[in-house]
Structures are given as C-alpha cells and as structure tokens.
MOPAC internal coordinates of N, CA, C and O (Angstrom, degrees):
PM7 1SCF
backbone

  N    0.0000 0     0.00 0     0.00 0    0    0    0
  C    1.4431 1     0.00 0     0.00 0    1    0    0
  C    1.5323 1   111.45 1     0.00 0    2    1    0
  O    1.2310 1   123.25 1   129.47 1    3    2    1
  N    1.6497 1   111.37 1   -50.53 1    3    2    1
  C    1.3610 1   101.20 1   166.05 1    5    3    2
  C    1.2195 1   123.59 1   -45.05 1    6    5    3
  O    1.2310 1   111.68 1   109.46 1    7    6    5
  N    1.3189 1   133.29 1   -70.54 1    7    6    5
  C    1.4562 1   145.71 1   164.01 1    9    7    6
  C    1.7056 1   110.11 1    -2.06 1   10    9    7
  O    1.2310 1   121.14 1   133.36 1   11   10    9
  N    1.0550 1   115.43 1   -46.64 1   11   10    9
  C    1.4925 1   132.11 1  -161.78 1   13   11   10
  C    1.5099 1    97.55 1   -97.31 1   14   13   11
  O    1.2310 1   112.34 1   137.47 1   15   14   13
  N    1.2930 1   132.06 1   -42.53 1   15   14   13
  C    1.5662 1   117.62 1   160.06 1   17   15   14
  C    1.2793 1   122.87 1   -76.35 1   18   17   15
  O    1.2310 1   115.08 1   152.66 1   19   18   17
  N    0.9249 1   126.93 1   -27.34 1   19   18   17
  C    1.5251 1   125.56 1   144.04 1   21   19   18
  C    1.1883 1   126.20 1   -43.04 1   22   21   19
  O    1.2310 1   121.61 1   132.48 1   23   22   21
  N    1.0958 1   114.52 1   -47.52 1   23   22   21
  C    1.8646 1   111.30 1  -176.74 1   25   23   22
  C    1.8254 1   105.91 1   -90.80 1   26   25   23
  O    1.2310 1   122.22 1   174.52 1   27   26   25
  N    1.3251 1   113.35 1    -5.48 1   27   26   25
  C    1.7065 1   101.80 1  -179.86 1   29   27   26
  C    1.7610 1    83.18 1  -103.92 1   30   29   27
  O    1.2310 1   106.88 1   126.60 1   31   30   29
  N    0.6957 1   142.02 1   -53.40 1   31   30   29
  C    1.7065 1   129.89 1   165.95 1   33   31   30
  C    1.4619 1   114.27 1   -42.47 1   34   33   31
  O    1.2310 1   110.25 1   158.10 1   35   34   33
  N    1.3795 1   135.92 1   -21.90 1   35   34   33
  C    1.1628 1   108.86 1   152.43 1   37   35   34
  C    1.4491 1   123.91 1  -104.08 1   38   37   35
  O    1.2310 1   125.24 1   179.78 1   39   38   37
  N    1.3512 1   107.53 1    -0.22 1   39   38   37
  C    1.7053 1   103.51 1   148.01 1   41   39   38
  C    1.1452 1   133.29 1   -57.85 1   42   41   39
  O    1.2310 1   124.77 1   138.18 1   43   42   41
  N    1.5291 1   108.45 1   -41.82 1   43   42   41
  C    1.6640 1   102.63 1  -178.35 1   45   43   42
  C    1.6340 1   111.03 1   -76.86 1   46   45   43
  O    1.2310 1   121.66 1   162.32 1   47   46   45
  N    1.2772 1   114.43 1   -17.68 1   47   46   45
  C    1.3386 1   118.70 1  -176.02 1   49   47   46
  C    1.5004 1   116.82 1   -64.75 1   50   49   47
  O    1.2310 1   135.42 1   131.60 1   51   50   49
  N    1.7817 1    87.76 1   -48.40 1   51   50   49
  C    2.1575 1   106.54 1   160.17 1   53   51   50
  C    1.4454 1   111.96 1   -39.15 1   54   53   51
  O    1.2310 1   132.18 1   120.56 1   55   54   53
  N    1.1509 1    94.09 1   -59.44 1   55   54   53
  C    1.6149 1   115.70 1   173.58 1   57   55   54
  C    1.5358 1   103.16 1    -8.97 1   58   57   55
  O    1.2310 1   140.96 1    91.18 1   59   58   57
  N    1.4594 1    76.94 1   -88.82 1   59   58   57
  C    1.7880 1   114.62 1  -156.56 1   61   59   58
  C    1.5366 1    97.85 1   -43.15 1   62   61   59
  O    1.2310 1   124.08 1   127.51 1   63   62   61
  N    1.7033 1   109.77 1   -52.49 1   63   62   61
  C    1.6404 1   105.16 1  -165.11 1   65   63   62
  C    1.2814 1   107.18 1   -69.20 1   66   65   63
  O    1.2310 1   111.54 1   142.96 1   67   66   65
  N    1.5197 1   133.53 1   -37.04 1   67   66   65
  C    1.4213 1   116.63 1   173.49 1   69   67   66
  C    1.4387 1   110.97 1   -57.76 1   70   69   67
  O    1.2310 1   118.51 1   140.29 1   71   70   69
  N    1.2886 1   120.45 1   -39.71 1   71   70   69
  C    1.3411 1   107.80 1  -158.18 1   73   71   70
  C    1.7935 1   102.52 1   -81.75 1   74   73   71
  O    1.2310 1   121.72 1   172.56 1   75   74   73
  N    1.0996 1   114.32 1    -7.44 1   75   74   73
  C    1.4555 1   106.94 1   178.38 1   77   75   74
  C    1.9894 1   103.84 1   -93.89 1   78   77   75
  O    1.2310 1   118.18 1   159.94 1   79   78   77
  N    1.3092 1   121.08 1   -20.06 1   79   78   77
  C    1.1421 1   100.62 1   151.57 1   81   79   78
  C    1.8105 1   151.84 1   -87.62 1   82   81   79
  O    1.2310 1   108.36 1   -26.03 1   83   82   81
  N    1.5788 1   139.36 1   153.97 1   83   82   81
  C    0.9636 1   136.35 1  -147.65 1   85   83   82
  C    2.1176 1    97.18 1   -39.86 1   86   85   83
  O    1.2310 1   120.24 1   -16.31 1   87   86   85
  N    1.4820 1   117.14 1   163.69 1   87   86   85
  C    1.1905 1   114.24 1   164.11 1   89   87   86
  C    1.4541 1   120.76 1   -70.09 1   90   89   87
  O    1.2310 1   121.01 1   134.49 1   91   90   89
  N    1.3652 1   115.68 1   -45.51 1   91   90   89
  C    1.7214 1   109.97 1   161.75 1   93   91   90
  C    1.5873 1   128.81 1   -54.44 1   94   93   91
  O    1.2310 1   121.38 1   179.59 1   95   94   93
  N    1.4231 1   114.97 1    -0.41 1   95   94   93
  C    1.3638 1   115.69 1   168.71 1   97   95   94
  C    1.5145 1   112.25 1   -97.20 1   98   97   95
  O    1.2310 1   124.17 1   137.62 1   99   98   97
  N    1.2822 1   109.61 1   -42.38 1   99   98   97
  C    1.1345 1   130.26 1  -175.48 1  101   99   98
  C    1.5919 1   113.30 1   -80.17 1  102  101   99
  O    1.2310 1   116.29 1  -168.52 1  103  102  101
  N    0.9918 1   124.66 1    11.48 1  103  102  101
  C    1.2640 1   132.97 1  -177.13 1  105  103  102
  C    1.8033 1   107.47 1  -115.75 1  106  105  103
  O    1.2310 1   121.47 1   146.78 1  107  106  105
  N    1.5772 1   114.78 1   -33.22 1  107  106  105
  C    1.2682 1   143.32 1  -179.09 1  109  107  106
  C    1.4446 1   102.71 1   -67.55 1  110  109  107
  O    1.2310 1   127.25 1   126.15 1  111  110  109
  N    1.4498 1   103.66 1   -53.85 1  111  110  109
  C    1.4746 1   118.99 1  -163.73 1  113  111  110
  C    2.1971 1   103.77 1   -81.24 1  114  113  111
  O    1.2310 1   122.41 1   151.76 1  115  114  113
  N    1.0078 1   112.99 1   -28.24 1  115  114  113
  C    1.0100 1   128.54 1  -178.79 1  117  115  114
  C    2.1948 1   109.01 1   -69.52 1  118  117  115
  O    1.2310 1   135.53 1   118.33 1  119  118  117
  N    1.1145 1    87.56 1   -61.67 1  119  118  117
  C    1.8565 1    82.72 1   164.88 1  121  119  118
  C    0.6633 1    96.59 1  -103.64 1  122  121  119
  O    1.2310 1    85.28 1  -152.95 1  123  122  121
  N    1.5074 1   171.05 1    27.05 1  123  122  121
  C    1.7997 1   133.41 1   107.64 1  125  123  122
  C    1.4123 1   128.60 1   -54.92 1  126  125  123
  O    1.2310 1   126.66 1   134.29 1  127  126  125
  N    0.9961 1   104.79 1   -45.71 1  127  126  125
  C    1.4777 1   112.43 1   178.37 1  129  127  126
  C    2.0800 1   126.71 1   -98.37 1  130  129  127
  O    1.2310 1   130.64 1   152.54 1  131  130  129
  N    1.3428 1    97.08 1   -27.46 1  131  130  129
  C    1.6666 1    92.31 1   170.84 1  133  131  130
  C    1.7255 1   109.67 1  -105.38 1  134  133  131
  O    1.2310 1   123.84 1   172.06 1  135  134  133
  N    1.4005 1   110.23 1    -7.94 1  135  134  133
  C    1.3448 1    96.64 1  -170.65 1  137  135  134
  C    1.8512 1    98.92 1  -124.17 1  138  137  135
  O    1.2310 1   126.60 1   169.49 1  139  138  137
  N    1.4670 1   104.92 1   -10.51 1  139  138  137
  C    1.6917 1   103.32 1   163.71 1  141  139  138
  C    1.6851 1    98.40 1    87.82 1  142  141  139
  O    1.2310 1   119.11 1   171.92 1  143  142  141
  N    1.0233 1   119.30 1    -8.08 1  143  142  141
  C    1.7960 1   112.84 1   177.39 1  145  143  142
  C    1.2292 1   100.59 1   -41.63 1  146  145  143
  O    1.2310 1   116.45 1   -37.43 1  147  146  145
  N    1.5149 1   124.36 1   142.57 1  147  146  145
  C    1.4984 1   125.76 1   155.00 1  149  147  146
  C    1.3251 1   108.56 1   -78.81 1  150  149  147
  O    1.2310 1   135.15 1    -4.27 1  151  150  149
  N    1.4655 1    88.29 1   175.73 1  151  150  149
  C    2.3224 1    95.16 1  -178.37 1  153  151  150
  C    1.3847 1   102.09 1   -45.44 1  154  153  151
  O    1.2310 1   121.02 1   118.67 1  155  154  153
  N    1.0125 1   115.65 1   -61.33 1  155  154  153
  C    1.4004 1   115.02 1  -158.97 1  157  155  154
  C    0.9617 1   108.52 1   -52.93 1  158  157  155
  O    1.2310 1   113.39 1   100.75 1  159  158  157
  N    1.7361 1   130.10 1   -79.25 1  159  158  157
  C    1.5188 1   131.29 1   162.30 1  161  159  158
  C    1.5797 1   127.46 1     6.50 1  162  161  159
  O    1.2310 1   137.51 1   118.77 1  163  162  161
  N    1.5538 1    83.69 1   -61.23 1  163  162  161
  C    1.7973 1   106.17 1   170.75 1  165  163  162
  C    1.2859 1   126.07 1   -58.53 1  166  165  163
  O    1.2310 1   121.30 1   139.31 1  167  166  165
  N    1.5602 1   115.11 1   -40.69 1  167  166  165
  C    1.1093 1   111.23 1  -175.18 1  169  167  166
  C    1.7747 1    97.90 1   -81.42 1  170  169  167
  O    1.2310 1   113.66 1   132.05 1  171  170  169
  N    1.2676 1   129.60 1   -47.95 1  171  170  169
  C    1.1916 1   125.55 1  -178.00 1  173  171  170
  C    1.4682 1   113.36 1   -51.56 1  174  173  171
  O    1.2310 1   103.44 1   119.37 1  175  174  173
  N    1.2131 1   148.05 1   -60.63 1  175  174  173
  C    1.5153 1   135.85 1   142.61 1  177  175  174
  C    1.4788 1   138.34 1   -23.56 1  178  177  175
  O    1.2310 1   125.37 1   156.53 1  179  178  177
  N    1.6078 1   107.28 1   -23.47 1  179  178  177
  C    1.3667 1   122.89 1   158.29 1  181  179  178
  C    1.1609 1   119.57 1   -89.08 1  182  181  179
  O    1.2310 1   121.44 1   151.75 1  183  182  181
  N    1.2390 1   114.84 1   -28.25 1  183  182  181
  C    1.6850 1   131.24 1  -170.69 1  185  183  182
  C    1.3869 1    97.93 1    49.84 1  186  185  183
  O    1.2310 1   115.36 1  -121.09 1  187  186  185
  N    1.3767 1   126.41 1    58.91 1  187  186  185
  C    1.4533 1   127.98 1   137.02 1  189  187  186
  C    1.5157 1   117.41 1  -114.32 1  190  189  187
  O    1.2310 1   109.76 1    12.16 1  191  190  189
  N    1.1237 1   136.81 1  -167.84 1  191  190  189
  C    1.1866 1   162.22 1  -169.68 1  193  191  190
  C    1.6393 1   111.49 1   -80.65 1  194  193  191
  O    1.2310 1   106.14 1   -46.90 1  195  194  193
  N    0.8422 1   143.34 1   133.10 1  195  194  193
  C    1.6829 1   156.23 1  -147.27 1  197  195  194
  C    1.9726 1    85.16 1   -93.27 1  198  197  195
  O    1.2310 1   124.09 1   132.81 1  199  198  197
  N    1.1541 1   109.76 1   -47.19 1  199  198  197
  C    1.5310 1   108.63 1  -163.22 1  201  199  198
  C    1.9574 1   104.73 1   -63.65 1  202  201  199
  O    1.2310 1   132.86 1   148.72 1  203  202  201
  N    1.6590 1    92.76 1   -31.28 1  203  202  201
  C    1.6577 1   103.50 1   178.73 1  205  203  202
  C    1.0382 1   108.91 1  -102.57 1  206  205  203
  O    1.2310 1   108.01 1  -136.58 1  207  206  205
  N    1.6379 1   140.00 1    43.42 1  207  206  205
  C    1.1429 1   163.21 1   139.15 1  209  207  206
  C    1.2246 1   118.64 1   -98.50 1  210  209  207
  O    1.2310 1   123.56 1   147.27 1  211  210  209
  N    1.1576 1   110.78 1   -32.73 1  211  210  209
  C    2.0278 1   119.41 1   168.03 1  213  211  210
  C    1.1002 1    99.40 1   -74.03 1  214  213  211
  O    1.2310 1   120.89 1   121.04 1  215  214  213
  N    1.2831 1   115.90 1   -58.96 1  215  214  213
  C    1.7271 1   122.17 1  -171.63 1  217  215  214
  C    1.4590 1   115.70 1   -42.33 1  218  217  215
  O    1.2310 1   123.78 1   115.05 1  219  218  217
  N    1.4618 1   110.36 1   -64.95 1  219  218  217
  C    1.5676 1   119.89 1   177.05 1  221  219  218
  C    1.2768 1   107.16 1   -47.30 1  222  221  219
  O    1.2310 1   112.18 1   125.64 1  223  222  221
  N    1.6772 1   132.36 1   -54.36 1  223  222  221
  C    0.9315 1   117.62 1  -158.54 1  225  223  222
  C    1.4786 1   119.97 1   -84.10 1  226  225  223
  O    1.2310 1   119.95 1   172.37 1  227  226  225
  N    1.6525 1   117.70 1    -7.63 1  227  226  225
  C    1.3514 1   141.24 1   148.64 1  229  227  226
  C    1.5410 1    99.02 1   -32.47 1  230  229  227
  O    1.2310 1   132.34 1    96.17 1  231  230  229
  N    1.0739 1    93.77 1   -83.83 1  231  230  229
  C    1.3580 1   117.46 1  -163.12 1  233  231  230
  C    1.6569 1   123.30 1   -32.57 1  234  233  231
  O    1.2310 1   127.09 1   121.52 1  235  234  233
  N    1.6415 1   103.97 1   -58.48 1  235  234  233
  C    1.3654 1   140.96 1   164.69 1  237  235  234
  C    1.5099 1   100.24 1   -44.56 1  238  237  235
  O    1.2310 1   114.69 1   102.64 1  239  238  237
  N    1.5111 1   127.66 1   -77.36 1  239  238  237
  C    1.2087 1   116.60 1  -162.79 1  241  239  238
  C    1.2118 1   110.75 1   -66.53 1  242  241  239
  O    1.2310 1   117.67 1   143.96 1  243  242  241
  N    1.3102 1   122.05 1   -36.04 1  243  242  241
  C    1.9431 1   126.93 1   160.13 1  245  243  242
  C    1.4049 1   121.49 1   -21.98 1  246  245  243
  O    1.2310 1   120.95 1   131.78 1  247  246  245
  N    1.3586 1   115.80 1   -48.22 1  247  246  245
  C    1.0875 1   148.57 1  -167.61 1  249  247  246
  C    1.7357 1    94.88 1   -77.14 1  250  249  247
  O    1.2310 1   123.89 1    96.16 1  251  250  249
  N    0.8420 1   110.15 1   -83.84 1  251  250  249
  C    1.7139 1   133.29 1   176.50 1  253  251  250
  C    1.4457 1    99.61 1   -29.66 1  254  253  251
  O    1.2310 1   118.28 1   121.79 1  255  254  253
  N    1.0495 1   120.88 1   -58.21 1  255  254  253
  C    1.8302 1   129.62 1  -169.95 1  257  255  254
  C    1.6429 1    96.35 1   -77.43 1  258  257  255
  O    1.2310 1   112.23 1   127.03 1  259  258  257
  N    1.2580 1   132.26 1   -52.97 1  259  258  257
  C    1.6251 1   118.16 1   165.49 1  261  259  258
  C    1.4298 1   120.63 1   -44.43 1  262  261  259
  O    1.2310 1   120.28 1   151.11 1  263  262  261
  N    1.3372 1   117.08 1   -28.89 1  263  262  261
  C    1.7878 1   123.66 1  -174.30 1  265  263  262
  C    1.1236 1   104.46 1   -92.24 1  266  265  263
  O    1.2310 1   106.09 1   175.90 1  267  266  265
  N    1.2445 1   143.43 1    -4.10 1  267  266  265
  C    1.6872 1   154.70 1  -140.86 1  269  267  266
  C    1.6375 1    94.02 1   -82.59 1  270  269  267
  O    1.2310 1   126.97 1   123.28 1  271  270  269
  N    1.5864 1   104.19 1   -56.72 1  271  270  269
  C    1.6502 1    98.23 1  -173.70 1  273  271  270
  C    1.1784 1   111.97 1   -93.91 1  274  273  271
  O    1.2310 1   113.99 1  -178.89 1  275  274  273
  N    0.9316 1   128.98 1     1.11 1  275  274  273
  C    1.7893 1   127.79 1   164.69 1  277  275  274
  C    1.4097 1   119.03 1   -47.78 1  278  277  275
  O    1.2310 1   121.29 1   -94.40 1  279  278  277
  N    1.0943 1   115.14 1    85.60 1  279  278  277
  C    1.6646 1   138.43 1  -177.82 1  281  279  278
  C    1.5971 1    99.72 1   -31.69 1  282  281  279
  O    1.2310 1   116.09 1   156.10 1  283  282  281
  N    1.3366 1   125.03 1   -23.90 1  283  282  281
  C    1.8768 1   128.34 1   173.27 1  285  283  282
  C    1.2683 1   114.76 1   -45.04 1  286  285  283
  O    1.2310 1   130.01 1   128.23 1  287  286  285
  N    1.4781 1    98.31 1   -51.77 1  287  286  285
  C    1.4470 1   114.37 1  -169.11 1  289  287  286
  C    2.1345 1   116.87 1   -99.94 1  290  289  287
  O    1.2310 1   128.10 1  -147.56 1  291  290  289
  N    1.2406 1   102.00 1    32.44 1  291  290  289
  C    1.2921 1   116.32 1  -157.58 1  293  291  290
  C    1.1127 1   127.44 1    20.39 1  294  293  291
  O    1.2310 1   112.59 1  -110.79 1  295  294  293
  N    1.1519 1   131.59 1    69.21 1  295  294  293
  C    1.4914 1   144.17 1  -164.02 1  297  295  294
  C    1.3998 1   107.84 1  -111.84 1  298  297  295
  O    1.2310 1   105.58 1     0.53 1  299  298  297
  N    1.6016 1   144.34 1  -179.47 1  299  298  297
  C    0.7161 1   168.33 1    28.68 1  301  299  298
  C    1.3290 1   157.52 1   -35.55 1  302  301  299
  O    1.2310 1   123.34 1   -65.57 1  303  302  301
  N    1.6700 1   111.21 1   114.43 1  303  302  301
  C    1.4447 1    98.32 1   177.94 1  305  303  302
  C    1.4987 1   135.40 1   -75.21 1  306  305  303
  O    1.2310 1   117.03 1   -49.90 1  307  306  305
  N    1.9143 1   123.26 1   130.10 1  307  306  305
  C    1.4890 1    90.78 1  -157.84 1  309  307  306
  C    1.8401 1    86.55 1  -112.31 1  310  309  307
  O    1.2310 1   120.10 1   180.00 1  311  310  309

C-alpha cells in the first residue's frame, strides 16, 4: 500500500513539473522520455527540426533540474 502512495505522489509531483514548464518543452520531454520516441521520431511528430528537438529538450530538463529542490514540488536535492 505504501508503494502505491509513493508512486501516485511522485506522479503528481511529475505532474506539476511538466506542467509548470513552457508547452514546447514539455511536449519534447513528453515523447522522449515517457513514450521513448527518438529525435527524429520527435521531430517528425513535432514537425520541427531534430537540432530543435535537442535544444528543447536541453532546455526542458535545465529547467526541471533548477525546480528539483523547490520544496512545492516535493523534491529534494541529495
């Protein structure tokens, strides 16, 4: 039972940080990382450019790792 509040508490926390970053990051970060698309894939579903598919997702996790210890999103940095 613990196990299972643990893991929907760090869903909503996932949640929270995608949804507090821009939608073009979060859209990058969303099929790269939960759905496994490669660049390319990505960019073809985005219909942008593979180079602005690195970029965003640069960008995005940049973003993500600055919000990491923000006690909002129950994080800690260890």
């Amino acid at each position: 039972m613990m196990r299972i509040v643990v893991r929907i508490a760090n869903q909503t926390a996932l949640g929270q940080l995608l949804d507090s970053i821009p939608r073009e990051y979060r859209e990058v970060v969303i099929y790269r990382c939960l759905h496994r698309l490669s660049v390319k894939e990505t960019a073809a579903v985005l219909e942008i450019s593979e180079a602005a598919v690195r970029k965003r997702q640069q960008r995005a996790l940049q973003k993500i790792k600055s919000m990491i210890g923000d006690e909002k999103y129950g994080f800690t940095r260890i």
